[in-house]
C-alpha positions as CSV (number, residue, x, y, z in Angstrom):
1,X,-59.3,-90.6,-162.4
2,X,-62.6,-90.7,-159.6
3,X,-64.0,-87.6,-160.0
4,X,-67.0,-85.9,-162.3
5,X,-67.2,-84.0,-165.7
6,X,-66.2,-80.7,-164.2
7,X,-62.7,-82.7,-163.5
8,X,-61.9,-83.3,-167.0
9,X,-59.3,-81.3,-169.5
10,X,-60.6,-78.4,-171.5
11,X,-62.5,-78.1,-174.1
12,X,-64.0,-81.5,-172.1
13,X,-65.0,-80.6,-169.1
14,X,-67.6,-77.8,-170.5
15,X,-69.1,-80.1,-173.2
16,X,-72.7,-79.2,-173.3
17,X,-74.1,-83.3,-173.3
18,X,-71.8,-84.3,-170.6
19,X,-72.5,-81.6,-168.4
20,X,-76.4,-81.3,-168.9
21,X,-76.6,-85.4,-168.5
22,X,-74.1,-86.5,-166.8
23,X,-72.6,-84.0,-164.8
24,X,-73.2,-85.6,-160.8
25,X,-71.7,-89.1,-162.4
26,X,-68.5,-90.4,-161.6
27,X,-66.0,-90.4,-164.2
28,X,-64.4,-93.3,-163.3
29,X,-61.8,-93.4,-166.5
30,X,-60.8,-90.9,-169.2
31,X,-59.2,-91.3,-172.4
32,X,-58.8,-88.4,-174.6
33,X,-56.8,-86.4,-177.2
34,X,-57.5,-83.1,-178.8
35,X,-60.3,-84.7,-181.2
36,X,-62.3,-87.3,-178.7
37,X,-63.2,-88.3,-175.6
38,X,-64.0,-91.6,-173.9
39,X,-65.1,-92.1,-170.2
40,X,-66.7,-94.7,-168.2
41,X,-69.0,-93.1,-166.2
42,X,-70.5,-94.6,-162.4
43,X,-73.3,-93.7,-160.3
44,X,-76.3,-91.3,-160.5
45,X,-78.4,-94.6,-160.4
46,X,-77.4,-96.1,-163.7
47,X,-75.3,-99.2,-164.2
48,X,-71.4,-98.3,-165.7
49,X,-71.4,-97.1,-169.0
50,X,-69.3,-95.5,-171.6
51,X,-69.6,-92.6,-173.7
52,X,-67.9,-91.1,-176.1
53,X,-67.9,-87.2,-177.9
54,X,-65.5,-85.6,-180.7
55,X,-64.5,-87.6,-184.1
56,X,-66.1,-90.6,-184.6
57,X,-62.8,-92.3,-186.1
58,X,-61.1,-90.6,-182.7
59,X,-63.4,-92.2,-180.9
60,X,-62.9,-95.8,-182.1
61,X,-59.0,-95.2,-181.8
62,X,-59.5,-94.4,-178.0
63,X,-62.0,-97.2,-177.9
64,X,-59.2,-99.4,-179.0
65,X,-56.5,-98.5,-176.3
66,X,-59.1,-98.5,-173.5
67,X,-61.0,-102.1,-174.5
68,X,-59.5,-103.9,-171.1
69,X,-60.6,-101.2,-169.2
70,X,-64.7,-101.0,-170.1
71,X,-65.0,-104.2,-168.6
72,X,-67.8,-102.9,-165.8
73,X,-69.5,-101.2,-169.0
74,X,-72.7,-102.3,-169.4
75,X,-74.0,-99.5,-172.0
76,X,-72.6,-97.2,-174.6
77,X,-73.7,-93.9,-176.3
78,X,-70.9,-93.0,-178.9
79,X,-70.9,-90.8,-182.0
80,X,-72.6,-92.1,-185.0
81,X,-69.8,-94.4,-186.9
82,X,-67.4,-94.8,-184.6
83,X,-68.7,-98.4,-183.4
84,X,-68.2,-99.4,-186.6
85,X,-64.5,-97.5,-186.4
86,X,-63.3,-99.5,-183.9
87,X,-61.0,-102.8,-184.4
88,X,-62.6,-106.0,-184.9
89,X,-61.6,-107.1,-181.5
90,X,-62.7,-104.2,-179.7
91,X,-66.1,-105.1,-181.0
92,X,-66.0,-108.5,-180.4
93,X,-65.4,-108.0,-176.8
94,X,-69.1,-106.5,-176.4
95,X,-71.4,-109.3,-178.1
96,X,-74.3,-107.4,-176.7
97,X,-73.9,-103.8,-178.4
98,X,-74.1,-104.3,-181.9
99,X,-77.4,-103.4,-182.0
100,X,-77.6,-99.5,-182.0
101,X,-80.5,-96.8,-181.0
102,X,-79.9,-93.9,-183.2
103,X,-81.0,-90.6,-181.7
104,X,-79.6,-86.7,-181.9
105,X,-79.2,-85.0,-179.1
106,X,-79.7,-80.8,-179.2
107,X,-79.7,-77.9,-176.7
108,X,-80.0,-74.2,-175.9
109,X,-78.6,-71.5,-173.6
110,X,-81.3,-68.9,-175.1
111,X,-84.8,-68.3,-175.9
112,X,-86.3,-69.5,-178.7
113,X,-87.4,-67.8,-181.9
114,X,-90.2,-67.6,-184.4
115,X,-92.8,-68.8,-182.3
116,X,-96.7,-68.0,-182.3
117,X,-98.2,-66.1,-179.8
118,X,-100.6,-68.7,-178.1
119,X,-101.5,-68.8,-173.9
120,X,-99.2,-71.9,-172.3
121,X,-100.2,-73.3,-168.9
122,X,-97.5,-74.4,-166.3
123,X,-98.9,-77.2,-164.8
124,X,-97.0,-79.4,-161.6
125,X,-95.8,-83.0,-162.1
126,X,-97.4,-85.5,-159.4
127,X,-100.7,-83.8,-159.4
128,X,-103.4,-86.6,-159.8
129,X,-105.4,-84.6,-161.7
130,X,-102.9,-82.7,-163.8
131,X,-101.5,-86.6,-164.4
132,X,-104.5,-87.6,-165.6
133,X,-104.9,-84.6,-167.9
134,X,-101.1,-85.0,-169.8
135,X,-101.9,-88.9,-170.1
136,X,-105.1,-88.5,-171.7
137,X,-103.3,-85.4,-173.7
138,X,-100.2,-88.0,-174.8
139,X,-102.5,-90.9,-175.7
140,X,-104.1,-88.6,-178.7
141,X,-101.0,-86.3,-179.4
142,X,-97.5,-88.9,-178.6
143,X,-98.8,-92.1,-177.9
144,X,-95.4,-93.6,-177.9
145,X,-94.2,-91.3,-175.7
146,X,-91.5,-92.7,-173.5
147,X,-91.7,-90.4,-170.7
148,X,-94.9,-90.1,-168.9
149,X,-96.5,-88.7,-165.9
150,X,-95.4,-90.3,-162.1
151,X,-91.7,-90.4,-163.6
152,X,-90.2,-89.0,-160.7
153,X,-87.3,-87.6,-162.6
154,X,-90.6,-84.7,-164.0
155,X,-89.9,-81.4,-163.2
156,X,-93.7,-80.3,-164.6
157,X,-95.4,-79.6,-168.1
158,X,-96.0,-77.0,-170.2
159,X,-99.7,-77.5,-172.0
160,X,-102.1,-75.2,-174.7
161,X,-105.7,-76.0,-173.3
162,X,-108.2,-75.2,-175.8
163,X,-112.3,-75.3,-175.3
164,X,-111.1,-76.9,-171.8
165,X,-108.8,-79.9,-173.7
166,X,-104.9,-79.9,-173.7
167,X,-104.0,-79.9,-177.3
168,X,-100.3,-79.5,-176.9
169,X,-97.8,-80.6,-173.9
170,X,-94.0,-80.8,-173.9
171,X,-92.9,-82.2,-169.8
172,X,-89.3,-81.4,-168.6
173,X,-87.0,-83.9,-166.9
174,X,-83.7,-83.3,-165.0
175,X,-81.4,-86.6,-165.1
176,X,-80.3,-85.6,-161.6
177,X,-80.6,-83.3,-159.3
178,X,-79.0,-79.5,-160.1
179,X,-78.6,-80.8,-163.6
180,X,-79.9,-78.5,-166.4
181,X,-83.8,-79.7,-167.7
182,X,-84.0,-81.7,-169.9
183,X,-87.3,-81.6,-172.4
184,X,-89.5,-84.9,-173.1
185,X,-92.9,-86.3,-174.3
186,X,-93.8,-83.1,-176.3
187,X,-96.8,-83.7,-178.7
188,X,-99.7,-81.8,-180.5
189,X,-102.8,-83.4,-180.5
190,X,-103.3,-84.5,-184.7
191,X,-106.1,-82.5,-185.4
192,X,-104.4,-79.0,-184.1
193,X,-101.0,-79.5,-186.2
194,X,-99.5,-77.2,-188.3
195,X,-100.7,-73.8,-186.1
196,X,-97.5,-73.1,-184.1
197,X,-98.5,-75.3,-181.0
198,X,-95.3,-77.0,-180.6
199,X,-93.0,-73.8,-180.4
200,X,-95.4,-72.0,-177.9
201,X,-95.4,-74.9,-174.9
202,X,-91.5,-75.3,-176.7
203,X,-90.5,-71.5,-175.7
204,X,-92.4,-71.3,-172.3
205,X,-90.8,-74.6,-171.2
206,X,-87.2,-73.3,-172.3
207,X,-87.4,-69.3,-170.8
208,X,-88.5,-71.2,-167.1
209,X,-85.5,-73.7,-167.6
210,X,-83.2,-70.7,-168.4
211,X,-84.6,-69.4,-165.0
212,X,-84.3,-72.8,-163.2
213,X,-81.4,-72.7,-160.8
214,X,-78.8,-75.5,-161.7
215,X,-75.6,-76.8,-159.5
216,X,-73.6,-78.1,-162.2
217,X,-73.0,-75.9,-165.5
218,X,-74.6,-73.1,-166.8
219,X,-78.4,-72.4,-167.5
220,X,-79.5,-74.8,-170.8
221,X,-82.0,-76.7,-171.4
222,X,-81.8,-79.9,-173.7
223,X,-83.6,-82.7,-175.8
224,X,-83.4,-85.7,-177.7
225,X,-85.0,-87.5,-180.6
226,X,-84.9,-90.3,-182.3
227,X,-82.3,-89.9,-185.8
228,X,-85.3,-90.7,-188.2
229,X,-87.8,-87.7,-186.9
230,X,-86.6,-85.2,-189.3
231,X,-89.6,-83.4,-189.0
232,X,-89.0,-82.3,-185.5
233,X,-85.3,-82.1,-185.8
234,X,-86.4,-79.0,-188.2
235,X,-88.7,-77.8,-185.8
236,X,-86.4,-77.1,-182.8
237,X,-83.8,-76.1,-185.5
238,X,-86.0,-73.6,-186.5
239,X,-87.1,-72.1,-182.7
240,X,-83.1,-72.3,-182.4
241,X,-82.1,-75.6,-180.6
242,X,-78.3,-76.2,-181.4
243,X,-77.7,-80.1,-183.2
244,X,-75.1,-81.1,-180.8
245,X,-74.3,-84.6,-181.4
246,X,-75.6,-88.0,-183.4
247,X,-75.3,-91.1,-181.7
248,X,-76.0,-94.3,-181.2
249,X,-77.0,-95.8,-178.2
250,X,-75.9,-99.4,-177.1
251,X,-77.4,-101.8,-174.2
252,X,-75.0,-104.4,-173.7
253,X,-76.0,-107.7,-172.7
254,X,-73.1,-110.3,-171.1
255,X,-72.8,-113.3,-168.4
């Protein structure tokens, strides 16, 4: 079809994921019924890929009739299971994605709740010294953090500074530009757990995406994290994030 996310059928072409994510790609193809949809999606600096939302049995059905057509793919996010729905030659002709990254991905369109009443500072991305202060901040509170400061995708941070230390940060990425933020890296430094932290830099960074003026979509703000962190899947439950979607996330490796 050539055209982008806002193209698609209803109920598709307002689905919260693809619009937040992907909404400046290309949607090259589109398969769909009234339970799933498949697309392979070009451009916005990322190689072909395919992704899939709805019924995870749906999924590996449309999977099936489009397998000669996901040739350029060269990644996959899909709903949880329906990999493993698909036909055996469907599967067999991507060697490279049987091994999976499991993540969720969540989202709001409204403030969050329950959350302690602590002072957050708005701090700029590509500040050398603010850089310096969120690394130093990640190394004690989210080592593993995958996003970090000089990613050019960083919108700016959201930080609780206590006795002149940041204790908590939580950064905000947009996957293109006009696309609704997206929130990364957020971490509480070990020895100032359990007093709220999270939810305060959590709530200031989501009522100034609200605010933030987006060209594809409505105002939202989104996140993702890894299937296994149950612990902070029931803290943005909690504040009110929305569980939108399990998948599982596929590289694909071919000659």
């Amino acid at each position: 079809m050539a055209g982008s996310v806002r193209d698609l059928p209803a109920p598709w072409r307002d689905e919260p994921y693809l619009v937040m994510c992907h909404g400046r790609s290309t949607v090259a193809v589109a398969w769909h019924d009234d339970d799933a949809l498949v697309v392979l999606l070009e451009g916005s600096g990322r190689d072909p890929g395919v992704i899939g939302v709805g019924d995870a049995d749906a999924v590996g059905r449309l999977l099936d009739g489009a397998v000669t057509a996901l040739g350029p793919a060269r990644w996959a996010t899909l709903p949880r299971g329906s990999w493993e729905a698909a036909a055996d030659g469907t599967r067999a002709a991507f060697p490279g994605w049987e091994a999976a990254n499991s993540w969720d991905c969540m989202w709001t369109d409204r403030p969050l709740v329950g959350i302690s009443d602590h002072a957050v500072e708005r701090l700029p991305a590509g500040v050398e010294r603010v850089d310096a202060e969120i690394a130093e901040a990640l190394d004690r509170a989210h080592p593993t953090a995958s996003t970090r400061p000089g990613d050019p995708r960083l919108e700016g941070w959201w930080a609780v500074r206590e006795e002149g230390r940041l204790v908590a940060v939580v950064g905000a990425i947009r996957f293109a530009p006009g696309l609704a933020p997206h929130l990364v890296s957020l971490g509480v430094d070990p020895a100032h757990r359990g007093r709220g932290l999270a939810g305060a830099v959590l709530a200031a960074a989501v009522s100034d995406g609200l605010l933030a003026p987006t060209l594809v979509g409505p105002p939202m703000v989104g996140l993702g994290l890894y299937a296994a962190n149950d612990v902070a899947r029931q803290v943005y439950v909690r504040h009110g994030f929305v569980l939108g979607h399990r998948f599982d996330s596929r590289p694909a490796h071919r000659d």
